[in-house]
LOVEXNU-948255 format. One record per residue (C-alpha): x, y, z. Coordinates in steps of 0.25 Angstrom, whole numbers, padded with zeros to 4 digits, always signed. Layout:
<pts>
XYZ;...
</pts>
This chain:
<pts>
-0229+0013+0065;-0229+0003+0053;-0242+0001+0047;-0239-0014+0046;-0237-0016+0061;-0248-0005+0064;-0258-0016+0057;-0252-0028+0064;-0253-0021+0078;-0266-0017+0075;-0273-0030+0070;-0266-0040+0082;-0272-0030+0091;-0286-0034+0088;-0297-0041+0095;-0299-0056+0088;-0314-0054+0087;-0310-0041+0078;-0300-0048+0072;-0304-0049+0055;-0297-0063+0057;-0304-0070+0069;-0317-0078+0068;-0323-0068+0075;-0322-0056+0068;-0332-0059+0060;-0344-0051+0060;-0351-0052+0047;-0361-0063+0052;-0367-0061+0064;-0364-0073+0074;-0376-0083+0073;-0384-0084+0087;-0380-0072+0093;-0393-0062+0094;-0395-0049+0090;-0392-0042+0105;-0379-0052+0105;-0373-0046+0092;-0374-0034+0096;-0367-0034+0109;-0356-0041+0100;-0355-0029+0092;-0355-0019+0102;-0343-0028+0109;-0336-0030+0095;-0339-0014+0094;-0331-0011+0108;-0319-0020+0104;-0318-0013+0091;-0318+0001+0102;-0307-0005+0109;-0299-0010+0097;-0299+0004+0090;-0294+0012+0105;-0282+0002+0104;-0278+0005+0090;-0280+0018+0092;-0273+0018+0104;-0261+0010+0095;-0261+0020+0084;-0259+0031+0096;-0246+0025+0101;-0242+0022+0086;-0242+0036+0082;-0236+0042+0095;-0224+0031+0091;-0223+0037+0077;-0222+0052+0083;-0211+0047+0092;-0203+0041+0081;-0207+0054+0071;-0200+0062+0082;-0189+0052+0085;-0184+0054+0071;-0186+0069+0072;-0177+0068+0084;-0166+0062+0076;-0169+0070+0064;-0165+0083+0072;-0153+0075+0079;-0147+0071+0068;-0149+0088+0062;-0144+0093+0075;-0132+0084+0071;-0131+0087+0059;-0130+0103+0063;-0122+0099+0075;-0112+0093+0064;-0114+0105+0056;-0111+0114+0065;-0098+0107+0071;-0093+0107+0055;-0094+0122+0054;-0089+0127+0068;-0077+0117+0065;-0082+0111+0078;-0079+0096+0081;-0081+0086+0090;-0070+0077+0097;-0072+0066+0109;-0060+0059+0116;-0064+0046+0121;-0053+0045+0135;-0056+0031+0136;-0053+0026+0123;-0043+0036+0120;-0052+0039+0108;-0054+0054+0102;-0066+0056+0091;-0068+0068+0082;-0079+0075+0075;-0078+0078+0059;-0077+0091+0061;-0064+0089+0072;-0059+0080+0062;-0058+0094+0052;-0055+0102+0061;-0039+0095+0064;-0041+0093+0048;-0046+0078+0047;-0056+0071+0038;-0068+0063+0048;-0061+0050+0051;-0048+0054+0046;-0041+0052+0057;-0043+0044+0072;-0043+0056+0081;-0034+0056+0093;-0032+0064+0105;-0016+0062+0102;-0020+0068+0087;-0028+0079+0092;-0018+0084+0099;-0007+0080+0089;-0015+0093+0080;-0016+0101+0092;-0006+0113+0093;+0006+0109+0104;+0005+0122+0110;-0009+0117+0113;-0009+0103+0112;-0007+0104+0129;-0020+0114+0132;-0027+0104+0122;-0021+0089+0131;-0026+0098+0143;-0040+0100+0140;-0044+0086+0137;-0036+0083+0152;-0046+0093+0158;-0059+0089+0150;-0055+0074+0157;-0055+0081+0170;-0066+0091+0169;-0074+0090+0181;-0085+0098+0174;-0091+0091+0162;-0099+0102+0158;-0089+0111+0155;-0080+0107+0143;-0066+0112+0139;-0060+0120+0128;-0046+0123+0123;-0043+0129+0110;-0030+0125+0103;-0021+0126+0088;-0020+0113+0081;-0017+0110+0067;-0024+0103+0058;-0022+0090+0051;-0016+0099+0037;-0008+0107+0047;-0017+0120+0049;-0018+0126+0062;-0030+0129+0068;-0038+0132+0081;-0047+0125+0090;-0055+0122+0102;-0058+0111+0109;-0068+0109+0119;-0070+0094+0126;-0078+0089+0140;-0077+0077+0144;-0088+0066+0145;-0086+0058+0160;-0093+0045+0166;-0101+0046+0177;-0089+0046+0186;-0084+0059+0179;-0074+0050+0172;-0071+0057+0157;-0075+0048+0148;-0073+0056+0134;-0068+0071+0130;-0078+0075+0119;-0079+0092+0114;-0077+0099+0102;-0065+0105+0094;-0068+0118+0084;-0057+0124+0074;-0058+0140+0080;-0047+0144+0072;-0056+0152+0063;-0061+0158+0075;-0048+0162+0083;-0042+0167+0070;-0054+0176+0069;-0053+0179+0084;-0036+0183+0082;-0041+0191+0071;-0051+0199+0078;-0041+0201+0088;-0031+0207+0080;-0040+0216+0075;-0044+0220+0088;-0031+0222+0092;-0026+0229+0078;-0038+0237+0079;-0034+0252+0078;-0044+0257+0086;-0045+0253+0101;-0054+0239+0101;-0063+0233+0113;-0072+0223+0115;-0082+0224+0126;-0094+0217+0131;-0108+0225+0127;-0115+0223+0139;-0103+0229+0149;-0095+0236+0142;-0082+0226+0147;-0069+0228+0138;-0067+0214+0134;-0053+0218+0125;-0047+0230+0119;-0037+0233+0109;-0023+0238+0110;-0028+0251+0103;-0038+0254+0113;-0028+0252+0124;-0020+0263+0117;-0032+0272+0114;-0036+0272+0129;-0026+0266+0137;-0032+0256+0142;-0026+0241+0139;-0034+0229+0136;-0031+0222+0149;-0036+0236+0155;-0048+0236+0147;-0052+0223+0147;-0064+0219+0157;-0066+0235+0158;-0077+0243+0150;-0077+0257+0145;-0084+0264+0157;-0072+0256+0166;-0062+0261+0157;-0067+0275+0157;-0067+0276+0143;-0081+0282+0141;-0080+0297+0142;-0095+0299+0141;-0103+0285+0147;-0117+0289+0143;-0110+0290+0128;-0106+0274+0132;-0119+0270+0136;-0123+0276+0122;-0113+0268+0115;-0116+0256+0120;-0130+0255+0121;-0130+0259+0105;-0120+0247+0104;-0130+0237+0110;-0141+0245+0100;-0133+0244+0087;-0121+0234+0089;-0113+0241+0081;-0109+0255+0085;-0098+0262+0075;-0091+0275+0077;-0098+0281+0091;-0090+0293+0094;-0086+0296+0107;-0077+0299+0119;-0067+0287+0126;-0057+0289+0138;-0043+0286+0138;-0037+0280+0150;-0029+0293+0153;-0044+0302+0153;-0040+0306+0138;-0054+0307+0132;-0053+0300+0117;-0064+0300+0105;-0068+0288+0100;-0075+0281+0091;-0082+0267+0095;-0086+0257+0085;-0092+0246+0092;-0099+0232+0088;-0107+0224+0096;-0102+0209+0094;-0106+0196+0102;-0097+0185+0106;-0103+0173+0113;-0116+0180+0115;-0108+0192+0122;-0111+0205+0117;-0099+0213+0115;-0093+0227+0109;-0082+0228+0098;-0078+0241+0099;-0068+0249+0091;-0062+0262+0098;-0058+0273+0088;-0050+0283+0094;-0056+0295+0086;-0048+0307+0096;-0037+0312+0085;-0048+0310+0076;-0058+0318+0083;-0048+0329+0086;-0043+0331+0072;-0057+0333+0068;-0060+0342+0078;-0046+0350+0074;-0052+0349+0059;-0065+0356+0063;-0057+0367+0071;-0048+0370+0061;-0060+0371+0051;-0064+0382+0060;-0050+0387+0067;-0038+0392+0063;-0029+0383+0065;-0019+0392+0069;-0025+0401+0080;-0038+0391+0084;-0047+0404+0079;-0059+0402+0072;-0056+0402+0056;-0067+0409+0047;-0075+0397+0046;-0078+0398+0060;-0077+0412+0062;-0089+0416+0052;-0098+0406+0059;-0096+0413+0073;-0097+0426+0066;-0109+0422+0060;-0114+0418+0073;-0112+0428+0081;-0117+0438+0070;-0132+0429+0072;-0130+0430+0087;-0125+0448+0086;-0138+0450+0075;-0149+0444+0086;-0142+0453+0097;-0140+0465+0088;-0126+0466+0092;-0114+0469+0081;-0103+0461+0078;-0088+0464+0072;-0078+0456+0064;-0064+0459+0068;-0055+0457+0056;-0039+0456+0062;-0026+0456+0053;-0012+0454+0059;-0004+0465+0054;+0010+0462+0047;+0007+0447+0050;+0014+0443+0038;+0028+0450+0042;+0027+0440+0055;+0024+0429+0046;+0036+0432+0037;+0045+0435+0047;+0042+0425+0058;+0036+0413+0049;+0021+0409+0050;+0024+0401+0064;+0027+0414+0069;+0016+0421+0062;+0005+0410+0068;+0010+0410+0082;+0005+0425+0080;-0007+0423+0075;-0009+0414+0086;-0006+0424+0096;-0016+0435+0090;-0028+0424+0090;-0024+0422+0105;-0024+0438+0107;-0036+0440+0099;-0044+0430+0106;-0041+0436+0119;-0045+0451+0113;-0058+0445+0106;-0064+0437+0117;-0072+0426+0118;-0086+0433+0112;-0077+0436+0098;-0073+0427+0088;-0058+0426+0083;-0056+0420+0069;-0043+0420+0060;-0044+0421+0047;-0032+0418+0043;-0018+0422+0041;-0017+0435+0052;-0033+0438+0050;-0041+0437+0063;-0057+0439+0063;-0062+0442+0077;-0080+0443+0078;-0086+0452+0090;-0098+0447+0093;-0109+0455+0101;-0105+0471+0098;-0114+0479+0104;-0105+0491+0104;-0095+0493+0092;-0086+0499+0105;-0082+0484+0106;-0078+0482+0094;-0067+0492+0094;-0064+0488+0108;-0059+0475+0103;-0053+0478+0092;-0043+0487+0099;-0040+0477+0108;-0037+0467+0096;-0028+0477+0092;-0022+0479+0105;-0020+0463+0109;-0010+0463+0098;-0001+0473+0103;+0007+0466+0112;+0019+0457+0104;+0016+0443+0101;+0027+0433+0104;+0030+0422+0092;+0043+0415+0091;+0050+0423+0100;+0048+0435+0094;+0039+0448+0101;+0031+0453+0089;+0022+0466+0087;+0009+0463+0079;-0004+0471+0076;-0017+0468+0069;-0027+0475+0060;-0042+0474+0060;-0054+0475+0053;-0067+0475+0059;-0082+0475+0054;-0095+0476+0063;-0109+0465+0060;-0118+0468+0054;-0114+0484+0052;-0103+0478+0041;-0107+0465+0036;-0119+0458+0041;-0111+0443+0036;-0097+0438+0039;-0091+0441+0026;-0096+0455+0023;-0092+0459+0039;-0077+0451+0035;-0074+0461+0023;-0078+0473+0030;-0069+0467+0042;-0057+0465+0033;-0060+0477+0025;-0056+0486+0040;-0046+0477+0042;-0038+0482+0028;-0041+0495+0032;-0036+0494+0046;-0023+0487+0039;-0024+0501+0031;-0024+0511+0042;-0011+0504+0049;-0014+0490+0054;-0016+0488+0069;-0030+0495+0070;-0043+0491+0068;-0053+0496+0059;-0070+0494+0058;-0075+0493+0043;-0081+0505+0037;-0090+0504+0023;-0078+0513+0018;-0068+0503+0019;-0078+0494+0011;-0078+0503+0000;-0061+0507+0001;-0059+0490+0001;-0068+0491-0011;-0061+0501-0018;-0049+0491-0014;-0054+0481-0021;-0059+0486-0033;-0045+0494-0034;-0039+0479-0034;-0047+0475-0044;-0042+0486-0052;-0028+0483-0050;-0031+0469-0055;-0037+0472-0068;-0027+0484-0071;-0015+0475-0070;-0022+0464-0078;-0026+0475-0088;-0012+0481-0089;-0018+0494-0082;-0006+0499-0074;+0004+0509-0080;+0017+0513-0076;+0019+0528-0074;+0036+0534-0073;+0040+0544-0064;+0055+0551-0067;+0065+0550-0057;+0075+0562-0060;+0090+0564-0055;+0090+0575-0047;+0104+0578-0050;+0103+0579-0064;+0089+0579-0068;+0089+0566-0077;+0078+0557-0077;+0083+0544-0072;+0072+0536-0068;+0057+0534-0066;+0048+0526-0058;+0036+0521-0063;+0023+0521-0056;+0011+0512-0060;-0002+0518-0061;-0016+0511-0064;-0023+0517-0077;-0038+0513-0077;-0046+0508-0086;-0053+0524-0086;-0038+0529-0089;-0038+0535-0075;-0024+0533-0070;-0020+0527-0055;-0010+0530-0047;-0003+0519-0040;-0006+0525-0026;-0022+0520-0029;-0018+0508-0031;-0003+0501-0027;-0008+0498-0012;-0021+0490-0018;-0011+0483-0027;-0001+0480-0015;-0013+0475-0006;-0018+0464-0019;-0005+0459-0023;-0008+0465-0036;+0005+0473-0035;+0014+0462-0038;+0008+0462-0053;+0008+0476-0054;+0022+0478-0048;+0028+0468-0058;+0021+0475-0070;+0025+0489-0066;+0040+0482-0064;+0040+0477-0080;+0034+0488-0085;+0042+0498-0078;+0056+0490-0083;+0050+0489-0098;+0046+0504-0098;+0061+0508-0092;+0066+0501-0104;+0057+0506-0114;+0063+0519-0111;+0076+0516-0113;+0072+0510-0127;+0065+0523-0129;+0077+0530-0127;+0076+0536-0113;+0088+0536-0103;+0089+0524-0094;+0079+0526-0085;+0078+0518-0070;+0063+0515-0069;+0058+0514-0052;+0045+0504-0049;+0040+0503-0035;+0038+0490-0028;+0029+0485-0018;+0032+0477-0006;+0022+0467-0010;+0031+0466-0023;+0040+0462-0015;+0033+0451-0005;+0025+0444-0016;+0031+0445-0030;+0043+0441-0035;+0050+0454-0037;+0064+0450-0041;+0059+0443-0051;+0047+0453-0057;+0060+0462-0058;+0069+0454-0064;+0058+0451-0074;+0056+0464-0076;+0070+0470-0080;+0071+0458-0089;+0058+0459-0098;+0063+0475-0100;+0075+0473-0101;+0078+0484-0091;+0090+0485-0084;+0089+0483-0069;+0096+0495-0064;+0084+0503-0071;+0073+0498-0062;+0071+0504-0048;+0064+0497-0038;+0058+0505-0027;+0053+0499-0015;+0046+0504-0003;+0049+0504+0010;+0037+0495+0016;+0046+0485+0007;+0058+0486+0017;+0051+0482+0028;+0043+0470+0023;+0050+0458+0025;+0063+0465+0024;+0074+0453+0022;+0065+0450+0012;+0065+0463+0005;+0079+0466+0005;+0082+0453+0000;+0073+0455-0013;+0079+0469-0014;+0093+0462-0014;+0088+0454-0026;+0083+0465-0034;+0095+0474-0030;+0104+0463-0035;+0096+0464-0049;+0099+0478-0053;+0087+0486-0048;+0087+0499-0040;+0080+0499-0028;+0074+0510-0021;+0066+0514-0009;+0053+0521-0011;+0047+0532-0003;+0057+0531+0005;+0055+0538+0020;+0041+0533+0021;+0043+0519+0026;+0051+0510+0034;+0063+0511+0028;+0075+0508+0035;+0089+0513+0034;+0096+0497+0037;+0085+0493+0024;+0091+0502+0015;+0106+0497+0021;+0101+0484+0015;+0091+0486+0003;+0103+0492-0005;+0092+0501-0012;+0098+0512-0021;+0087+0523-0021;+0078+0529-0009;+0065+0536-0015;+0063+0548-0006;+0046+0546-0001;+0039+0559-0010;+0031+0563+0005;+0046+0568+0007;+0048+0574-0005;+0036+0583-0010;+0037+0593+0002;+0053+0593+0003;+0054+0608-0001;+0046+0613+0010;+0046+0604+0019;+0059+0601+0029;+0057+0589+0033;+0054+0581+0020;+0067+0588+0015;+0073+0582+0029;+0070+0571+0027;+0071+0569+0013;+0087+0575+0013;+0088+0563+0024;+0084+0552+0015;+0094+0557+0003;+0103+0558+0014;+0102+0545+0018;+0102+0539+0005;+0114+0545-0001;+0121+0540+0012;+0116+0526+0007;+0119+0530-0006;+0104+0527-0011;+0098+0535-0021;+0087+0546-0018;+0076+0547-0027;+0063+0558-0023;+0049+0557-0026;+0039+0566-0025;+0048+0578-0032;+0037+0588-0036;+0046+0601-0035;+0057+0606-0039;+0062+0610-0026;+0059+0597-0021;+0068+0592-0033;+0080+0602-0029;+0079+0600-0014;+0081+0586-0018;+0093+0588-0028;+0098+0595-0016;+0097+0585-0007;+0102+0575-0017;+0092+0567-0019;+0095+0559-0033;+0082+0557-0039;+0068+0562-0039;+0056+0558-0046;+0041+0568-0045;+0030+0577-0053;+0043+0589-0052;+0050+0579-0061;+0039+0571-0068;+0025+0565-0064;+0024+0549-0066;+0020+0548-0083;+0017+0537-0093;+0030+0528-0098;+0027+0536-0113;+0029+0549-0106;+0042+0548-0100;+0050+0551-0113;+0041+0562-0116;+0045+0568-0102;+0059+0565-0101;+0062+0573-0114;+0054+0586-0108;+0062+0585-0094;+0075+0582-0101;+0069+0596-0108;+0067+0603-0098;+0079+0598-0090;+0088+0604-0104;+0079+0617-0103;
</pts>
């Protein structure tokens, strides 16, 4: 209310006796004649009136004031209107969402901003037509969108607008998406007065929607969407059709229980209910059905996501079986062999170990096989290693049909088994098995076609008696098993302290060998080889010997088996090769007649050095021709790895060299090897020769020999001459050579021109 009006209102409303301006207000003077009584009753009337006149202003201010608020809240109204607007617009501009009315009587259409920029216009730019909207819309749509605004016209049902989404390109020729929705406003007799609705640019979102699903379908792990709150497939991927057989049209409108995917459902129930906790799940482990019953392990990553206020599940399917199975096929092999599916030592100890704790609280023993396949490497040599492990497959299978199931079987590698026996109360047992290890063994094994004979040797040692710990209890183990290799192979043998102290001596004597040959502690001692028919020296054959540090001398029978066992040979053997050659010529230089010098070999000589070459080197750095050194071989060498051997002979043969056969008659020698070895000197066994006077059959079979080598024509050479009538019977029988203490005891390389001048003395005298 304006204060102006409210003062006008308020002075026309009042009484003319109380009006400042009338005759009558005048109160100053009180009216002349009237009495005391009289004036008062006046001012008690004037006093009413001025009651009355102030209820009616306040009356009027009342009304006034309830005017005001209404305004106040008029202009609020229109204050929030016009913001509502003003978002309304707002969010119209940012969803690309605009508005559009056709006007089907005047043929009129009208457009919002924001559809104005949506077909790419500025407002006003153009005067929108229906013939121009539909100019921009896509012409394979341009039909679908002329249909809609026919059926919006016809809609019986007003409430329920229409929608059709459509390509159309904008006014600078960029192709886009939109929908359009429209309803139509009708007169009372339903006749369609206008089409109004909205058009939004989507094609942000169905480019989103395109990429979403190619992923999905790229995905390389099977991909589902599926309602939370039934579980309902509402798609899959081609992947997870592949991973489980079931195709999206399969799948779709199904859940996992309907698929039978679920191997465990209480597992599911778990799932899903730590889904609707977290809503997010990654990597839950567990097992998934294929259509055809094949059980699969799977990892599910899920997301909980919510489209139109739906929950729903994004869940990617990893197909974790091959994965599982290698991981399980790396922890077996990290406790197996490979090869046979035994336990390896890893594994082996543990269990040991175990049932070592569980033996000690029942007070009951325990033993420790130690097996070794004899001669495994000839199969392996001959046959090849597929051979060789299709055995060692068949002994594991053999074994663990001996052992039983209260036994461990371990192999160690190569052709070494470990078998535990748990539980001895009667060491009776222990032997009981192990003659039936040795017993499974006997009947052939079938590889390649081939029927072969095999045995094994074994070690064994008892808990606590040998060892109270794995290792302590292995090294007694494999120090019987040496000793059973020792007594002929194909037996069994329990450790005994005696053995700890003859593997000791092994040891220590290996140690020795070592440090001689790195100390230059071996010497060369030479034998004379005489010509029995005229009594010249003609050869020798040089024996090596270990001189201690004490001056004490040993004999090579201490110590040659030791250095065949380490390897240690090899050196040794090419030393005693280069110094016997250098000492042959030596000789000559000194004067002395041509002399062949004879060095033994060992087979391990010939299966891990390079002997050709060792020789060839030899001859060369003495200057030695090669017709002066005498090779002598042993018969073991015939037998290992024959073709092999013969070729090498052949080799060395062709260089020049003699080759001969040492302790001939006490091996395996066979009369087709000599046919093919082309040797030139059989060296008659001294067990033959030292009794040959008095006994017959050494003579026998000693005249047979020479017999038989003359018929070859082979040279004959006798060792072990320590009389004279040994040295005549020999002449007699024609034997050409003989070497022994009747002649000469082996001697230092200095003493043999000392020696020589007093034979050829005595040979004179």
């Amino acid at each position: 209310m304006h204060p102006d009006n409210a003062g006008m209102e308020t002075a026309s409303s009042l009484p003319d006796d109380l009006d400042p301006e009338s005759p009558r207000a005048s109160l100053t003077e009180p009216p002349k004649g009237l009495s005391l009584a009289q004036l008062r009753a006046q001012l008690r009337e004037a006093h009413a009136r001025l009651h009355q006149v102030q209820v009616q202003l306040q009356a009027r201010q009342e009304q006034l004031d309830a005017k005001e608020q209404a305004l106040q809240a008029l202009a609020r109204e229109s204050t929030a209107q016009a913001r509502q607007h003003r978002c309304a617009e707002q969010v119209a501009r940012l969803a690309q969402l605009g508005h559009w009315q056709w006007d089907a009587g005047s043929d009129t259409l009208a457009w919002s901003d924001e559809t104005y920029q949506c077909f790419g216009y500025a407002s006003g730019q153009i005067q929108p037509t229906l013939a121009l909207f539909l100019d921009h819309v896509l012409e394979r749509d341009r039909q679908r969108v002329s249909d809609l605004l026919q059926q919006v016209l016809r809609q019986a049902d007003p409430q329920r607008p229409r929608s059709v989404e459509f390509g159309f390109r904008r006014a600078d020729g960029a192709w886009r998406v939109g929908r359009l929705l429209g309803e139509a406003r009708r007169d009372a007799e339903g006749h369609a007065l206008s089409i109004s609705g909205a058009l939004q640019d989507i094609t942000e979102l169905r480019h989103t929607e395109q990429l979403f699903h190619a992923a999905f379908n790229a995905s390389p792990m099977g991909t589902i969407v599926s309602r939370l709150g039934d579980g309902v497939f509402l798609d899959v991927n081609d992947r997870f059709a592949a991973s489980f057989g079931w195709s999206a049209a399969q799948a779709r409108g199904r859940s996992g229980l309907d698929l039978n995917l679920w191997v465990d459902t209480v597992v599911r129930d778990l799932w899903r209910e730590q889904l609707r906790q977290h809503s997010m799940l990654p990597n839950f482990e567990t097992q998934w059905r294929h259509r055809s019953g094949e059980v699969r392990q799977v990892s599910l990553s899920a997301q909980r996501i919510d489209v139109d206020s739906e929950p729903l599940v994004l869940t990617f399917v990893n197909d974790i079986t091959a994965h599982k199975q290698a991981q399980a096929r790396v922890d077996f092999l990290a406790h197996h062999d490979p090869l046979t599916g035994l336990p390896n030592r890893v594994l082996f100890r543990d269990r040991f170990e175990l049932s070592a704790a569980w033996a000690r609280q029942l007070g009951h023993k325990m033993a420790l096989l130690n097996l070794d396949l004899d001669h495994f490497k000839t199969i392996n040599d001959t046959l090849g290693h597929p051979a060789g492990d299709q055995v060692l497959q068949q002994v594991a299978q053999r074994l663990q049909q001996v052992a039983g199931s209260t036994s461990t079987i371990s192999r160690q590698g190569g052709d070494e088994f470990l078998i535990a026996l748990g539980s001895i109360q009667d060491e009776q047992r222990i032997s009981h098995i192990a003659a039936q290890v040795i017993a499974a063994m006997t009947a052939p094994l079938h590889t390649g076609g081939q029927e072969l004979e095999i045995s094994l040797s074994m070690g064994i040692a008892v808990w606590p008696d040998d060892g109270e710990d794995f290792d302590t209890l292995l090294q007694c183990a494999d120090t019987a098993l040496y000793q059973a290799k020792a007594a002929g192979r194909d037996t069994w043998r329990f450790y005994t302290p005696a053995m700890n102290e003859q593997a000791l001596e092994q040891l220590q004597l290996r140690t020795l060998l070592r440090r001689a040959l790195e100390q230059r502690q071996f010497v060369l001692y030479y034998q004379p080889q005489i010509d029995l028919a005229s009594g010249a020296l003609v050869g020798v054959e040089a024996l090596v010997r270990l001189q201690r540090e004490d001056g004490a001398i040993m004999a090579p029978g201490q110590f040659i088996a030791a250095a065949e066992d380490s390897g240690l040979i090899v050196p040794l053997g090419e030393w005693v090769l280069r110094e016997a050659c250098a000492q042959a010529m030596r000789w000559q230089q000194q004067g002395l007649p041509a002399l062949t010098v004879a060095v033994n070999l060992s087979a391990v000589q010939f299966r891990r050095g390079d002997l050709l070459h060792s020789v060839t080197q030899a001859l060369t750095d003495a200057g030695l021709a090669p017709q002066r050194l005498e090779l002598e071989l042993t018969e073991s060498i015939l037998i290992d790895d024959a073709e092999q051997m013969i070729d090498q002979l052949r080799r060395l043969k062709a260089l020049g060299v003699c080759l001969s056969i040492d302790d001939f008659g006490t091996g395996y020698s066979s009369l087709a090897y000599l046919k093919r070895l082309a040797v030139d000197k059989l060296k008659i066994d001294q067990s033959f020769v030292r009794d040959i006077a008095g006994d017959p059959d050494d003579a026998a079979i000693v005249r047979a020999i020479i017999s038989m080598a003359r018929s070859l024509k082979l040279q004959v050479i006798a060792e072990g001459v320590e009389t004279a009538d040994a040295a005549t019977l020999l002449r007699m029988h024609q034997c050409h050579e003989a070497q022994g203490w009747h002649f000469a005891r082996p001697m230092p390389a200095q003493d043999l021109p000392g020696w020589l001048e007093q034979y050829q003395g005595r040979r004179g005298a």
